[in-house]
N, C-alpha and C positions, 0 to 999 in steps of 0.2 A: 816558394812562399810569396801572397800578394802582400801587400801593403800593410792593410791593417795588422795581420799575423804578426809580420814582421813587428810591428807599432805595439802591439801585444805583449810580445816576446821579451822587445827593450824596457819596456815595463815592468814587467815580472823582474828584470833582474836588475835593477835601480831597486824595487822594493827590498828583494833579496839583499842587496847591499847596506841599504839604508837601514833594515834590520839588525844586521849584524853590525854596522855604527853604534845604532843603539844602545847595543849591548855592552859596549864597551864606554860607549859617553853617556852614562847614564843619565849624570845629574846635567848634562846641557840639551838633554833629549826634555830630560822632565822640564827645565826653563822653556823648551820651544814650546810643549805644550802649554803651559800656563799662557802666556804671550798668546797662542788663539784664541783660548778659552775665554783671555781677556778682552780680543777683541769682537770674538762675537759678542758677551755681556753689554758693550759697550753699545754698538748696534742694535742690538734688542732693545736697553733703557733709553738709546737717543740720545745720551749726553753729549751736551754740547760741550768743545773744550776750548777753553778761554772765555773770554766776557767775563759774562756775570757766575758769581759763586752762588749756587744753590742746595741748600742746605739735605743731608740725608731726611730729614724728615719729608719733604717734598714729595718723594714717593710714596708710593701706598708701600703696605707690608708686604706684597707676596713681590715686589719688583725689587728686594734688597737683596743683595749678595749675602 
């Protein structure tokens, strides 16, 4: 096996694992999701955090959670 295969292979079974976590830690599976989701939204609208408070209206309609 070269490298990559191998690089492949350790992969595959992390996912395998991390699956089967999953399934058993459901609801800290579902938190870690939320927490990306939140941080890409975050990203996409550009909120700045600290400073100044800017009001939800500030956004247009289609940029609101």
């Amino acid at each position: 096996m070269n490298f990559t295969s191998t690089l492949i292979t350790l992969l595959e079974i992390a996912m395998a694992a991390f699956a089967i976590w999953a399934v058993f830690n459901e609801h800290r599976f579902i938190k870690f999701e939320d927490r990306i989701v939140a941080r890409f939204r975050r990203r996409k609208l550009k909120v700045i955090q600290g400073g100044s408070k800017v009001s939800k209206s500030y956004y247009p309609e289609k940029h609101r959670a």
